[in-house]
Every structure is written in structure tokens, then in C-alpha cells.
TORKENU-44982 format. One record per atom (N, C-alpha, C, CB): residue in one letter; x, y, z. Coordinates in steps of 0.001 Angstrom, whole numbers, padded with zeros to 6 digits, always signed. Atoms other than C-alpha are relative to their C-alpha. Glycine has a CB too. Layout:
N
AXYZ ...
END
This chain:
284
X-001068+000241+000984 X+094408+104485+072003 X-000198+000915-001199 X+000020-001490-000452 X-000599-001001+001500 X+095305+106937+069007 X-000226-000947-001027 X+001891+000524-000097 X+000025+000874+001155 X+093913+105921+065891 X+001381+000862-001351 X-002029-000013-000616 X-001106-000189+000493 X+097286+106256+063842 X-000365-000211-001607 X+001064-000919+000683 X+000131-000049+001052 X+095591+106239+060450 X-000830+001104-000407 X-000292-001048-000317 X+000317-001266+000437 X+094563+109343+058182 X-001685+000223+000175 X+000545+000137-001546 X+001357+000434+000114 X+091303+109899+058680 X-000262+001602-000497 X-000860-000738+001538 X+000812-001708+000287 X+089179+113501+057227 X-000958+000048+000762 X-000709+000424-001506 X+001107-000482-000952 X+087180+115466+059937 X-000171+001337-000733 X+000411+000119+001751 X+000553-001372+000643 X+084886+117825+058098 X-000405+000572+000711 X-000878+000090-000888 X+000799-000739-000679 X+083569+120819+059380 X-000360+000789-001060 X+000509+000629+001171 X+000691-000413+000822 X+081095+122207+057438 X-000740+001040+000378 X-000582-000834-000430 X+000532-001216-000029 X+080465+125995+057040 X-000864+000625-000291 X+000381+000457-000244 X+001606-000601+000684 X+076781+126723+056216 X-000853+000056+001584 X-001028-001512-001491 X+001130-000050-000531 X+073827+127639+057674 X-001558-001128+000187 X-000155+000997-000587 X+001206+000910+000007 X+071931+124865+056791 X-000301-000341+001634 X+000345-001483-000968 X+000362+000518-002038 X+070127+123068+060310 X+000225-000905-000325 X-001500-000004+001075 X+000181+001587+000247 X+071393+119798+059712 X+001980-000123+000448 X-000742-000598-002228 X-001049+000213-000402 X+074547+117925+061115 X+000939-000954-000949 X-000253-000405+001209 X-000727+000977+001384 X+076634+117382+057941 X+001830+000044+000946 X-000074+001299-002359 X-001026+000326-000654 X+080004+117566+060506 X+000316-001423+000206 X-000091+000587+001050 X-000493+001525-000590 X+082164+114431+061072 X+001342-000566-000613 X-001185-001199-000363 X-001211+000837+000121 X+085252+112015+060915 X+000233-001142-001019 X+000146-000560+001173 X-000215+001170+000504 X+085784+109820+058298 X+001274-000415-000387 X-000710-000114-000894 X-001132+000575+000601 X+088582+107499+057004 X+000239+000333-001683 X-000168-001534+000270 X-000070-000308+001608 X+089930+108704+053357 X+000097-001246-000935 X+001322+000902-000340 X+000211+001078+000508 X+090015+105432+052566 X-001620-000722-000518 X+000645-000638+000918 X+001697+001075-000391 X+085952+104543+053188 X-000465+001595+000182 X-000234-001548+001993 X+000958-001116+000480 X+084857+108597+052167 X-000704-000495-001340 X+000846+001453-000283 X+001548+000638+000743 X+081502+107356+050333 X-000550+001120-000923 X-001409-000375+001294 X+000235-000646+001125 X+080412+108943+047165 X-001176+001305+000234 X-000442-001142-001029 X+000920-001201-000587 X+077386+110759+049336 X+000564+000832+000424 X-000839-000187+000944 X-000592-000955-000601 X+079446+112417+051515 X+000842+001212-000588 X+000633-000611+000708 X-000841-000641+000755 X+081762+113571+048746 X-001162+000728-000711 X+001053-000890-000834 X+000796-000571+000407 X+078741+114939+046812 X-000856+001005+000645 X-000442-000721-000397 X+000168-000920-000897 X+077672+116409+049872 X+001102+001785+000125 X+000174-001030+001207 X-001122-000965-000294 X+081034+118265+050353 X+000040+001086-001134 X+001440-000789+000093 X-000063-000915+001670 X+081343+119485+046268 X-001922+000775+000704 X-000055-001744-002384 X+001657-000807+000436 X+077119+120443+047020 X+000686+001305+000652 X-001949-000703+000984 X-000238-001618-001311 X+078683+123495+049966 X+001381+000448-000393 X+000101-000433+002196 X-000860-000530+000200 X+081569+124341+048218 X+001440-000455-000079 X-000212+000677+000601 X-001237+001010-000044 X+084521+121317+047814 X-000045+000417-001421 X-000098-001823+000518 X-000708+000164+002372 X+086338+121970+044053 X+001078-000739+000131 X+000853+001850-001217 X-000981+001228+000338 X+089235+119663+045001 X-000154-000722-000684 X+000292-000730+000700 X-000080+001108+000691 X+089639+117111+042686 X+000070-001282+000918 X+001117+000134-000874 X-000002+000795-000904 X+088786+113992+045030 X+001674-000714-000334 X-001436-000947-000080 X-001394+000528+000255 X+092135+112404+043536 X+001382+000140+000311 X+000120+000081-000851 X-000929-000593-000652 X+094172+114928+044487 X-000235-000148+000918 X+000283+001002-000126 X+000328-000326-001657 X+092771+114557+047974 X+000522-001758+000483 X-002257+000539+000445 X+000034+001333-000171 X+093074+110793+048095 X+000220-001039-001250 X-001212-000192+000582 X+000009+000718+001380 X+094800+108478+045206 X+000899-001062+000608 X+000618+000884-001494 X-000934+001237-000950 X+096318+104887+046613 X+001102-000388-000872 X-000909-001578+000427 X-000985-000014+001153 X+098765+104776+043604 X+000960+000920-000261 X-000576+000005-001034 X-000667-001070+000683 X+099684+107954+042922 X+000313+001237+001637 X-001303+000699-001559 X+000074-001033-001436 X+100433+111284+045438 X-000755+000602+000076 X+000825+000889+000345 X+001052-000800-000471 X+098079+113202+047162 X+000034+000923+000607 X-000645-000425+000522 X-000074-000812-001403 X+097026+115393+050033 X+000609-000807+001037 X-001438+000444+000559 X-000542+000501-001540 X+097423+112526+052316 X+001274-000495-000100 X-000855-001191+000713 X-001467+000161-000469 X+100876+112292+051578 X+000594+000844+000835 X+000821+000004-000962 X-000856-001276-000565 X+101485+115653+052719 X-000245+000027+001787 X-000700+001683-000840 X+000489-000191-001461 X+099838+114797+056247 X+000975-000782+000982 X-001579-000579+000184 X-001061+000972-000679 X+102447+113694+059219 X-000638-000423+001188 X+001454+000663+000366 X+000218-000407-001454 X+102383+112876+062223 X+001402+000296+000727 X-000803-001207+000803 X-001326-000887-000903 X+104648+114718+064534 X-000062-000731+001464 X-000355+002063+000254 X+000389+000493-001310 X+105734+113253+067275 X-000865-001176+000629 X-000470+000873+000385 X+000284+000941-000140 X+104256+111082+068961 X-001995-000221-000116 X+000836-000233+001199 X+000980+000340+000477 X+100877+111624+067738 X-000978+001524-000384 X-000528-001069+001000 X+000639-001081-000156 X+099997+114930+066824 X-000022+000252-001867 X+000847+001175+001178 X-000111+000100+001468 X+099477+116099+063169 X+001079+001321-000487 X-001680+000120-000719 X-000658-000830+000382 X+101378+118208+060905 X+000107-000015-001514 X+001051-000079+000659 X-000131+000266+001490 X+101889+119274+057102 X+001287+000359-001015 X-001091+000695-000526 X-001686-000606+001236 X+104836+119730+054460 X-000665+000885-000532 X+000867-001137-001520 X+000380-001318+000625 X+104184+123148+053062 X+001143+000102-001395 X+000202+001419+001298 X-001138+000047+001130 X+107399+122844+050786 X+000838-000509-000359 X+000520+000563-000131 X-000973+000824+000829 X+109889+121171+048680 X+001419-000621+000841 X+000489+001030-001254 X-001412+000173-000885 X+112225+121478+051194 X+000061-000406+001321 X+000694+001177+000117 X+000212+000421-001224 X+110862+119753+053877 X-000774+000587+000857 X+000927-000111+000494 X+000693-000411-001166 X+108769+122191+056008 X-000951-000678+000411 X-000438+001081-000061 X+000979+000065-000743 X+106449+121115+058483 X-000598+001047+000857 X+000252-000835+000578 X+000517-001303-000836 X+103872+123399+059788 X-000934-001021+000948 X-001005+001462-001053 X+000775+000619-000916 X+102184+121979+063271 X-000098+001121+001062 X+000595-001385+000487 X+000924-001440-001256 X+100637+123643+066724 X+001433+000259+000757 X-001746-000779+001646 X-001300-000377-001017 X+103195+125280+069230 X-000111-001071+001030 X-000062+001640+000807 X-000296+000858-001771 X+101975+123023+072451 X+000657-001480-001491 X-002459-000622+001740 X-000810+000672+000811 X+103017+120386+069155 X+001533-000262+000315 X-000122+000632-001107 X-001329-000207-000115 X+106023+121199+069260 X+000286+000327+001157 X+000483+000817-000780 X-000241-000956-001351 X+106458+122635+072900 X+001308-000994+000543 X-001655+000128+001343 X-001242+000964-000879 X+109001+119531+074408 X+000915+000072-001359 X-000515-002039+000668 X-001304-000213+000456 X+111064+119977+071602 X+000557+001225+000194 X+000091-000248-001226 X-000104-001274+000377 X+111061+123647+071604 X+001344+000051+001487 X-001782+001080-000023 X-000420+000306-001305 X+111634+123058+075801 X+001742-000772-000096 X-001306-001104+000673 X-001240+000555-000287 X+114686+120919+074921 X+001070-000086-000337 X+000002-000690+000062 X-000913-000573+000450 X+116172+122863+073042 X+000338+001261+000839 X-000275+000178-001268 X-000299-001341-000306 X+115913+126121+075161 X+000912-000105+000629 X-000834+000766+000563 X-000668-000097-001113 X+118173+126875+078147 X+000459+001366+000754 X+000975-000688-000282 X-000198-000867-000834 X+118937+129408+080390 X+000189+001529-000867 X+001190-000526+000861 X-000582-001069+000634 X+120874+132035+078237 X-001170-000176-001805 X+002153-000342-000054 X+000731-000317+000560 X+118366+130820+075563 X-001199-000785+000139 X+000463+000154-000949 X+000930+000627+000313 X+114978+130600+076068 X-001046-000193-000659 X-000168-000084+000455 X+000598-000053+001428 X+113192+129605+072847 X-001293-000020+000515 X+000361-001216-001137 X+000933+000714-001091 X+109887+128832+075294 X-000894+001620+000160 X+001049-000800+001786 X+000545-001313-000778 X+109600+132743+076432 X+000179+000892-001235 X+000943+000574+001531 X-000273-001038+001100 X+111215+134520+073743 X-000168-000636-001573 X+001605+000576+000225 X-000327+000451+001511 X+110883+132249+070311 X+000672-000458-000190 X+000176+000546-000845 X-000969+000604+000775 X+112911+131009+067996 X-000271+000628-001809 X-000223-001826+000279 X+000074-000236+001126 X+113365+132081+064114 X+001159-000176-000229 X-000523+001000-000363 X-000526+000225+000724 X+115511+130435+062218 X+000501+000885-001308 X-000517-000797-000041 X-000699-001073+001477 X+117915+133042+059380 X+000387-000715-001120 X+001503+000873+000299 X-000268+001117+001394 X+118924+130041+057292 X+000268-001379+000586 X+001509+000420-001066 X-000104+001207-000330 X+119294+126534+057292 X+001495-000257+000857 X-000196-000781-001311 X-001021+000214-000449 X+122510+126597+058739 X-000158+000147+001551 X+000897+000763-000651 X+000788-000357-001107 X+120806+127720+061957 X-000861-000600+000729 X-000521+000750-000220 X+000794+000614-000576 X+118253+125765+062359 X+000391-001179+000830 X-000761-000226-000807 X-000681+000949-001362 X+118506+123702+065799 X-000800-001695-000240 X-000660+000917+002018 X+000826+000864+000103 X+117911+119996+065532 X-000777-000850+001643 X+000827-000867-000964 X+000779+000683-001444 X+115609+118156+067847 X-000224-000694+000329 X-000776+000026+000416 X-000346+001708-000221 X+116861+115177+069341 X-000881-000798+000779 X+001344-000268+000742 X+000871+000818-000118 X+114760+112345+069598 X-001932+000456-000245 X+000465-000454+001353 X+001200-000222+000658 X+111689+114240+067514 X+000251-000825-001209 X-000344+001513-000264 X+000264+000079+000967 X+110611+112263+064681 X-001648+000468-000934 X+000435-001084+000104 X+001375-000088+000680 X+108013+112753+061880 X-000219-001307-000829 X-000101+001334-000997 X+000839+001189+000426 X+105928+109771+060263 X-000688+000128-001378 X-001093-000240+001043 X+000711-000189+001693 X+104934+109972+056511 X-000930-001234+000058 X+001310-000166-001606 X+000327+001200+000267 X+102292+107128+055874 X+000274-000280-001277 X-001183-000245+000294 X-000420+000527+000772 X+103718+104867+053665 X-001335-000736-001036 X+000974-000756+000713 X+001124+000648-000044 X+100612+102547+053361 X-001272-000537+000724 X+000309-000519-000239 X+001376-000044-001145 X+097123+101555+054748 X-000294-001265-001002 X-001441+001710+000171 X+000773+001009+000344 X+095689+097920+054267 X-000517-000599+000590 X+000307-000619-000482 X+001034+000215-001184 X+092916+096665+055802 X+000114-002059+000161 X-002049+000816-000668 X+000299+000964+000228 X+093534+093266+057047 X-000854-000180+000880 X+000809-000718-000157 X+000737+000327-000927 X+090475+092742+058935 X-000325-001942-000229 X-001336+001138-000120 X+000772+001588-000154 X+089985+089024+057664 X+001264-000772+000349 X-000868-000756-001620 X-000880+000919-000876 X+093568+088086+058606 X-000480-000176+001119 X+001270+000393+000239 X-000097+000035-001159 X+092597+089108+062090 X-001114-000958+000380 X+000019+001273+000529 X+001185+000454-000408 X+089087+088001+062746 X-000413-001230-000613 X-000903+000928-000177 X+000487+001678+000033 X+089523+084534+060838 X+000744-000625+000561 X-000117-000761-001227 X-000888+001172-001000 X+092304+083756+062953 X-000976+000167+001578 X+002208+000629+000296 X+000523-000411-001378 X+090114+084274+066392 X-001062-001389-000172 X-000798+001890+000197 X+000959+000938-000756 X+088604+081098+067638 X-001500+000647+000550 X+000853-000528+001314 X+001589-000596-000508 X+084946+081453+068893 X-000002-000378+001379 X-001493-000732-000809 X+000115+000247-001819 X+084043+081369+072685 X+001276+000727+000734 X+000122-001934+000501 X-001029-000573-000525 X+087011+083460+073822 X-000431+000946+001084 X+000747+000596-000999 X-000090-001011-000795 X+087417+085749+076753 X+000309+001269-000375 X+000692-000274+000771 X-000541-001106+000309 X+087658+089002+076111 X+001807+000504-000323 X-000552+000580+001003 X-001239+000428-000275 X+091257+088804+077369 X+000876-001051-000924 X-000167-000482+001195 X-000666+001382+000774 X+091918+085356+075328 X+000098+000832-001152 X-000977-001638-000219 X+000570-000605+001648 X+090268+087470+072034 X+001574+001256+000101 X-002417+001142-000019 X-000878-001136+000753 X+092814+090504+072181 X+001189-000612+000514 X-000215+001762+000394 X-001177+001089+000367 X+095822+087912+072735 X+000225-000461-001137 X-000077-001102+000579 X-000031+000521+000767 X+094900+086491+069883 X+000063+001020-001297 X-000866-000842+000229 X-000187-000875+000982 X+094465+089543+067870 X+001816+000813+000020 X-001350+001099+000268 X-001557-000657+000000 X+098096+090864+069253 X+001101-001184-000446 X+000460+000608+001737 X-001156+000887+000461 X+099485+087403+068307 X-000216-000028-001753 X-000124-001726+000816 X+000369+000184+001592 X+098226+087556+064604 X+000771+001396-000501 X-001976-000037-000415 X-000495-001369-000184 X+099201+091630+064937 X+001625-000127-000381 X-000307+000560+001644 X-001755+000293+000253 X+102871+090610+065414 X+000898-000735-000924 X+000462-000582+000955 X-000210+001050+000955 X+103048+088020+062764 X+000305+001507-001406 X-001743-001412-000153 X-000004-000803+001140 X+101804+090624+060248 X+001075+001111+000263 X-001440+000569-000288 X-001211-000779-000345 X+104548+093211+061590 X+000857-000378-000194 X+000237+000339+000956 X-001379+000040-000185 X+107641+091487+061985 X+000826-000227-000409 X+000303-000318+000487 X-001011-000201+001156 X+109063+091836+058913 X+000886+001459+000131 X-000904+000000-001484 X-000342-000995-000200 X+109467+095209+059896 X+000527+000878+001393 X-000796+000308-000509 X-000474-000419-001065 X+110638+095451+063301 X+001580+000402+000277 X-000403-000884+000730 X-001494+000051+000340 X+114700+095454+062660 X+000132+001668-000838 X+000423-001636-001197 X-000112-000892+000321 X+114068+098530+060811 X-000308+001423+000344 X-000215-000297-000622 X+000187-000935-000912 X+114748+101930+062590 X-000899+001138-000723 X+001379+000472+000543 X+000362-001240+000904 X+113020+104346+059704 X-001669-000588-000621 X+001456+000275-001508 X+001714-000107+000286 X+109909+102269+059262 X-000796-000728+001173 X-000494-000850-001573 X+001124+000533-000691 X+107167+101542+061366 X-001187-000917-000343 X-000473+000896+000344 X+000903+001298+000372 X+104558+098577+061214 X-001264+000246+001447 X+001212-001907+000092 X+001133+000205-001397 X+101178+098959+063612 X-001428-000670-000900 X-000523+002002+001009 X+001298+000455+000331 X+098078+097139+063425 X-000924+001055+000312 X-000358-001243+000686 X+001091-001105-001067 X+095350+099819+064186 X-001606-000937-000244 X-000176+002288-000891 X+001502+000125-000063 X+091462+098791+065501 X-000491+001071-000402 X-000576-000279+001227 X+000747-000757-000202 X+088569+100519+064382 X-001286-000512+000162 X+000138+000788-000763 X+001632+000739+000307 X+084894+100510+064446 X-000150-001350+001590 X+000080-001230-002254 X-000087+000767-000898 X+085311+098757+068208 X+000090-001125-000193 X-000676+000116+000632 X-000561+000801+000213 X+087574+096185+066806 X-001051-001259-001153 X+000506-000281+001404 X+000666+000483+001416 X+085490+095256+063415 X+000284+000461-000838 X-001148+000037-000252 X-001414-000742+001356 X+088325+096949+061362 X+000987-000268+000313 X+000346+001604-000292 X-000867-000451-000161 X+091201+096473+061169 X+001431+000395-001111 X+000048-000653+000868 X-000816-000223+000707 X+094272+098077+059145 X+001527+000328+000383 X-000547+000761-000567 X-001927+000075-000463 X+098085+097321+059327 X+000435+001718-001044 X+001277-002262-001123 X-000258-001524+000708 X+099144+100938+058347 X+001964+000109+000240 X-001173+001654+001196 X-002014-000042-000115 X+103565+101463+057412 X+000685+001719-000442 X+000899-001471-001696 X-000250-001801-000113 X+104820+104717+058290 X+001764-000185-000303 X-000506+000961+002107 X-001672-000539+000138 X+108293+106092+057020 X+000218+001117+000866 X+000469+000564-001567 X-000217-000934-000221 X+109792+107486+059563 X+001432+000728+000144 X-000637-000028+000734 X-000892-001036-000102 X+112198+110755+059713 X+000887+000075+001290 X-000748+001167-000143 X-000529-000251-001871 X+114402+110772+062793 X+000968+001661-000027 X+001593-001818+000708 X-000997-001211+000667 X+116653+114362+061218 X-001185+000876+000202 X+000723-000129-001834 X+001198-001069+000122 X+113831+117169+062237 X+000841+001168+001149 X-001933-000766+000649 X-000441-001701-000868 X+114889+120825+063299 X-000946+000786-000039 X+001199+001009-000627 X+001393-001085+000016 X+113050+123701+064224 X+000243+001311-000463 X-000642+000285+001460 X-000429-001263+000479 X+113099+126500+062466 X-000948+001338+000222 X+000219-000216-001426 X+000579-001411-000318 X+110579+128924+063503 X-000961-000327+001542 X-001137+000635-001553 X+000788-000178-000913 X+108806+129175+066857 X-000405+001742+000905 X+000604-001041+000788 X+000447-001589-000223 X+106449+132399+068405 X+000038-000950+001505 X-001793+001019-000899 X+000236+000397-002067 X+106915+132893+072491 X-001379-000526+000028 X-000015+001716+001407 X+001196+000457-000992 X+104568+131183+074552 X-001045+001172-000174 X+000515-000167+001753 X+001257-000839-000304 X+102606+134514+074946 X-000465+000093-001484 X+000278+001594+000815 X+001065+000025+000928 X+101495+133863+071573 X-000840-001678-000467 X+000750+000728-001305 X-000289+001625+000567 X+101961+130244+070821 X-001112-001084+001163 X+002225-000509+000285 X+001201+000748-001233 X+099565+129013+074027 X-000972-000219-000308 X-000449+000606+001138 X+001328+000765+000262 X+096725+127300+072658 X-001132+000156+001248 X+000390-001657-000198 X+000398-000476-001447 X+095422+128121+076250 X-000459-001605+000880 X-001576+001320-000154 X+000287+001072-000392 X+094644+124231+077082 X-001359+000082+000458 X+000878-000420+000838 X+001526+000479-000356 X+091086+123280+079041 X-000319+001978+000501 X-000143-001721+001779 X+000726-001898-000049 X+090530+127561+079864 X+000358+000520-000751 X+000241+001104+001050 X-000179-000901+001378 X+091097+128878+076686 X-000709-000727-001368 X+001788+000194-000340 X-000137+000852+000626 X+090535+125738+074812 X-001788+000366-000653 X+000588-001385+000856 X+001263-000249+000559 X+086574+126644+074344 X-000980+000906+000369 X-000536-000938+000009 X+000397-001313+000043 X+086183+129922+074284 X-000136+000744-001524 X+000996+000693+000867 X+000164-000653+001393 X+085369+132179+070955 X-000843+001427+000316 X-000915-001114-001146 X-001164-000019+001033 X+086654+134425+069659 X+001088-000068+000966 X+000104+001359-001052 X-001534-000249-000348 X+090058+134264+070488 X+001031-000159-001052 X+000434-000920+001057 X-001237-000260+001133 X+093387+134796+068605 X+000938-000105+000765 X+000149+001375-000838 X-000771+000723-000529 X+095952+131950+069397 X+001255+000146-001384 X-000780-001500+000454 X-001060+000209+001208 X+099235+131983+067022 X+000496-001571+000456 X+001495+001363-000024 X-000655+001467-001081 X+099355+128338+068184 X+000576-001006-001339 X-001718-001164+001229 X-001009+000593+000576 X+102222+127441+065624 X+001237-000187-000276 X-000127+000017-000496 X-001302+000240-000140 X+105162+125949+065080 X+000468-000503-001098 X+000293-000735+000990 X-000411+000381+001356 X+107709+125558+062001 X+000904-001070-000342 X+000514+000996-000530 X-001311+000999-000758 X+110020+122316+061985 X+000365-000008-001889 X-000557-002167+001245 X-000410+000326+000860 X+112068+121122+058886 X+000558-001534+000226 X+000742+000978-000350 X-000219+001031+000185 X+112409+117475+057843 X+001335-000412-001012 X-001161-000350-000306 X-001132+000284+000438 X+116063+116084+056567 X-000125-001021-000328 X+000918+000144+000622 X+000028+001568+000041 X+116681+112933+055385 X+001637-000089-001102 X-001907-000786-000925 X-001468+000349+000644 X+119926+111267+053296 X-000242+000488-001734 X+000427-002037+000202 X-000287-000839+001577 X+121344+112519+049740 X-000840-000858-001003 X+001896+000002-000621 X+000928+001450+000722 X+118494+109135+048329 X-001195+000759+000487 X+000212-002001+000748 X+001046-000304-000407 X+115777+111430+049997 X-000417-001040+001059 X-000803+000187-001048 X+000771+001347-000924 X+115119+108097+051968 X+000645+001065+001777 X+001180-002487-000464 X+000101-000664-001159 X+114618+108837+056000 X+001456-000668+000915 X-001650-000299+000687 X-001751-000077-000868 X+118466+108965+058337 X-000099+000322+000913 X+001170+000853-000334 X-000230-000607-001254 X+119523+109664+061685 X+000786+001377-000130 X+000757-000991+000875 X-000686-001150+000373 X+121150+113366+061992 X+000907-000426-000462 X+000301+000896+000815 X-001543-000827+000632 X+123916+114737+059882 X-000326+000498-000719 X+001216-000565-000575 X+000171-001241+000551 X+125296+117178+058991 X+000077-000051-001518 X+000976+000908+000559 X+000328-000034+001304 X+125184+115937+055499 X-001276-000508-000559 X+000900-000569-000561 X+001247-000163+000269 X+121707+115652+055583 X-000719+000928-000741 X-000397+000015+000853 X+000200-000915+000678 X+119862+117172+052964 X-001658+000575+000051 X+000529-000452-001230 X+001471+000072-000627 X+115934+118810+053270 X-000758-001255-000938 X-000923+001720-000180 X+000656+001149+000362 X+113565+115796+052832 X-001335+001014-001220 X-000682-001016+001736 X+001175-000693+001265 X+111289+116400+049367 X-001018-001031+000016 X+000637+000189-001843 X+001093+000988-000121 X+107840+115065+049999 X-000808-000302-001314 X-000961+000495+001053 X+000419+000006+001275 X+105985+113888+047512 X-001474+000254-000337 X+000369-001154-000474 X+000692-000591+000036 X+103196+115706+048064 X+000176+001948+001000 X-000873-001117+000285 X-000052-001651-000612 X+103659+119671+048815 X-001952+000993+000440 X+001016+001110-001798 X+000872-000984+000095 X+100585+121499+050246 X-000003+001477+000010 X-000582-000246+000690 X-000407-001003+000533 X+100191+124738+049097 X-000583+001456+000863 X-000410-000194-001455 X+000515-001103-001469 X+099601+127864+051783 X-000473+001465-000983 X+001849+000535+001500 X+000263-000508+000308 X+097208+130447+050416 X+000369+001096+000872 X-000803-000371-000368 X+000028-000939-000382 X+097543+134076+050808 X-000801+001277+000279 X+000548+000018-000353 X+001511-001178+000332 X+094293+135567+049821 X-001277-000256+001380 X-001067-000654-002037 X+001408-000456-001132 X+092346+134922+053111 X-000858-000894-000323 X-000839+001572-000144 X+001229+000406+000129 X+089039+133558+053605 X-001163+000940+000367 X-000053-001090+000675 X+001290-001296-000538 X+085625+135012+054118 X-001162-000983+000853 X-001056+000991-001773 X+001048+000750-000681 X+082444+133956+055514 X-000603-000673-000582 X-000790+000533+000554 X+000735+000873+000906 X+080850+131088+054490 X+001118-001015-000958 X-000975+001053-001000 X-000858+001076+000713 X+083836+129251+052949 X-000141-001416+000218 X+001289+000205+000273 X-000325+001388-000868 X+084443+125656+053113 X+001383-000353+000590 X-000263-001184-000878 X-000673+000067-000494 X+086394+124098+055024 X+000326-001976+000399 X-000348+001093+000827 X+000185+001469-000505 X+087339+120603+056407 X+002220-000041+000229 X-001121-001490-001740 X-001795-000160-000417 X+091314+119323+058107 X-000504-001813-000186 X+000869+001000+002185 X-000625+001196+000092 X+093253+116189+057234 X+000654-000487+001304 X+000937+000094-001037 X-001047-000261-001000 X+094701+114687+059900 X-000332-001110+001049 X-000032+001582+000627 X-000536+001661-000783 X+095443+111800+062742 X-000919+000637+001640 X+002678-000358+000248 X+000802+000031-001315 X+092710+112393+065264 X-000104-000825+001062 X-001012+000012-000211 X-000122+000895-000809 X+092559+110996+068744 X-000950-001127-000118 X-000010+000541+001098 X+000912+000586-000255 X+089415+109515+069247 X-001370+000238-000782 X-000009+000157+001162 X+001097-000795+000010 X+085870+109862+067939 X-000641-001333+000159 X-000342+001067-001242 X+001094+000941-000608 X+082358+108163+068805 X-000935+000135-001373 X-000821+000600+001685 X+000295-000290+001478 X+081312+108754+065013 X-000849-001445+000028 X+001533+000210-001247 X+000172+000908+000689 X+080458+105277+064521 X-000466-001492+001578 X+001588-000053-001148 X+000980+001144-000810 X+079089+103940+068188 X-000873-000268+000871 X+000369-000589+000419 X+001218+000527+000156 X+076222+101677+068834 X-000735+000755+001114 X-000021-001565+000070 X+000469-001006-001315 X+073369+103078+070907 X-000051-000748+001374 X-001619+000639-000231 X+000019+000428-001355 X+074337+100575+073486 X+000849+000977+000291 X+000373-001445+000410 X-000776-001035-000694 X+077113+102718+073758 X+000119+000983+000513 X+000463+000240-000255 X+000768-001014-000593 X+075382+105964+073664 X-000082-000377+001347 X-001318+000205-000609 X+000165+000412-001398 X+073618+104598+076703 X+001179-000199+001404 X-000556-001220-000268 X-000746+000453-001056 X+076708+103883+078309 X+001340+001075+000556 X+000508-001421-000521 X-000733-000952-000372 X+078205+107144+077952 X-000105+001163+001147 X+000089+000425-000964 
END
């Protein structure tokens, strides 16, 4: 299962011998780790990176689709995500006389840009951890089976204020092998077009034979634009849809990097084993 909440996976660019790499939740990044990050080269302002009040980075983080990540680069809605990202929309938009798939796509102005029916994008709205709703409603002595009944009947309670509504989303997410848990409320976009895509022969991420190899040089991206109604709030197409203004813009440098920079990505990771026990080890 897709953990559907923001989490930061650092990767950390030094030489040191030590394994400062890993996944955490921006919610539960710990004052070491952050002191760690500023020691190798973090100058973000943690606030800007993460503020539960105010806007941030992790506003600017989406998810695309049905579970992939992506970021607003500008005022006007862009999303920048991977090409295989985007690839079934790209696919369902192409067709014969055009195929966006082999040859691209680039968008000349908004008037142009193709929309892409039944893509949405997912802003998180909010993240709150109810782990003691869940785990004080759970009787003791349960079946495995009985236990996650009981967590999907408590699950649905806390949701279904929000089920009637087509633009927001309500999920319970597990973590920590179901000793977390956080109801997380996504706004979502259903108005998304694409405005820039590179052919396949660049855009191919190369999947499991390409996928971990180095060096290589993948252009594995794709440009979409987010719409929403003349309230900024999230709409189904039209054409009087205007570009959605996020309320966090990240900002796309031009000056390069070098060796030794830092580094680290925001973003809605599948899976990780960050956090289990060494029975588990053992059992991997």
C-alpha cells in the first residue's frame, strides 16, 4: 500500500563513511536529523520547508495521479513530474496522426494545451495523526482479520464527512506497521493539461534495465498545468477555468550544481523498511 502522506527522503552528498541517508515524515523530522542536514550543507529555513499553519515546501508537493509525485514550479499552476508519470495521459491523448508518445508534445500557449481526462492532482490539505482514535477503539484478543475490520470501521467513521465531496479526499494512512496512524485531506484538482512532453527516446526512464545503471542521461520529464475555478478552489474542466495559484511556488534554479552539494527530494514515496523490527529483517 502507498503511503499517501509527505514524507522527506534525504540523500546525503558527502564522503563521510556513515549512513546519514533515509525517509522521514516532515511531520516527526527530529531536531538531530535537522542539525545533521544544516551540519553538510541544508540553509533552508526549516519553516519554509515545513510550517502546519502557514505555507511551505510541502505545499508545493502533489501527487499526480494516482500516486506518483510532482511539484508547482509557478504561479500559474505548473507541475513538473517524470515522463513514465505522465506516460497514460500523454498515451491518451496521442493518436494516430498525433503521436505525442514518439514525437512529444510542447505546448505554444495556454490556449493549446491538451487536457487530460480523468488525470487529477492532489494538494495535501492536512495531516493529523489520529492514532489514539484508532487503537483505543480496538478491543484486545482480536484476529488479525477481526483487528483491521475494526480499524477500517473506525477509518470510515473518521472519513465520512467527506465522501459526497468530488474535490476532496479523506484516507486514513498506517504507518510504522500499523502503530501510526494519520487521517491525511487532500484537495483535489480534476482540470490538468499537458503542456510540455519530450519523445519517448528521451523521456524513458528505462524501467528495471536502465533503472540501475550510472551514468546515464534520462530527460525523464513531463510538464502538466493545474486549472481550477475563478475562487482558485479545485473544478471539473472548463473552458472558463483559470490556472490554479498554489500557495506555495517552488523555485527552479538555473545556476547548476557541482560536486559535493546537498541534496535531499520531497515527496510521496512507495514503501520503505526505514523503521522495521529485526524480526522483520529476519524475515526479509
Amino acid at each position: 500500500m502507498r503511503k499517501m502522506l509527505l514524507a522527506l527522503a534525504i540523500i546525503f552528498l558527502t564522503f563521510a563513511a556513515r549512513a546519514d541517508e533515509g525517509m522521514w515524515l516532515l511531520k516527526e523530522l527530529n531536531q538531530q536529523s535537522i542539525a545533521r542536514m544544516q551540519e553538510i550543507g541544508f540553509t533552508f529555513p526549516m519553516d519554509r520547508v515545513y510550517d502546519e499553519q502557514n505555507a511551505s515546501l510541502k505545499d508545493a508537493v502533489v501527487i499526480f495521479g494516482g500516486g506518483c509525485t510532482g511539484v508547482a514550479v509557478s504561479e500559474q499552476g505548473l507541475i513538473f513530474t517524470n515522463h513514465h508519470c505522465g506516460y497514460g495521459a500523454i498515451q491518451k491523448l496521442s493518436s494516430v496522426e498525433h503521436d505525442y508518445l514518439k514525437d512529444g508534445f510542447a505546448a505554444q500557449d495556454m490556449k493549446s494545451e491538451l487536457a487530460a481526462d480523468g488525470l487529477a492532482v492532489s494538494f495535501v490539505r492536512s495531516t493529523n495523526d489520529v492514532t489514539e482514535q484508532i487503537l483505543s477503539n480496538l478491543p484486545s484478543m482480536l484476529s488479525e482479520v477481526q483487528r483491521q475490520q475494526a480499524i477500517d470501521s473506525v477509518s470510515r467513521t473518521l472519513t465520512e464527512e467527506y465522501i459526497n465531496d468530488p474535490f476532496t479526499q479523506a484516507r486514513v494512512v498506517p504507518f510504522y506497521a500499523g502503530n501510526r496512524y494519520y487521517l491525511v485531506i487532500y484537495d483535489v484538482f480534476r482540470d490538468v493539461r499537458l503542456v510540455v512532453a519530450p519523445p519517448s527516446s528521451i523521456g524513458k526512464f528505462g524501467g528495471d534495465t536502465d533503472n540501475w545503471m550510472w551514468p546515464r542521461q534520462t530527460g525523464d520529464f513531463s510538464v502538466f498545468r493545474v486549472y481550477a475555478n475563478k475562487d482558485n478552489g479545485a473544478a471539473e474542466y472548463s473552458e472558463d477555468n483559470v490556472p490554479y495559484k498554489p500557495k506555495y511556488v517552488v523555485p527552479v534554479s538555473l545556476t547548476g550544481y557541482k560536486e559535493n552539494d546537498y541534496a535531499m527530494t520531497i515527496g510521496f514515496p512507495g514503501t520503505t523498511k526505514r523503521y522495521l523490527s529485526s524480526w522483520g529483517i529476519q524475515r526479509m
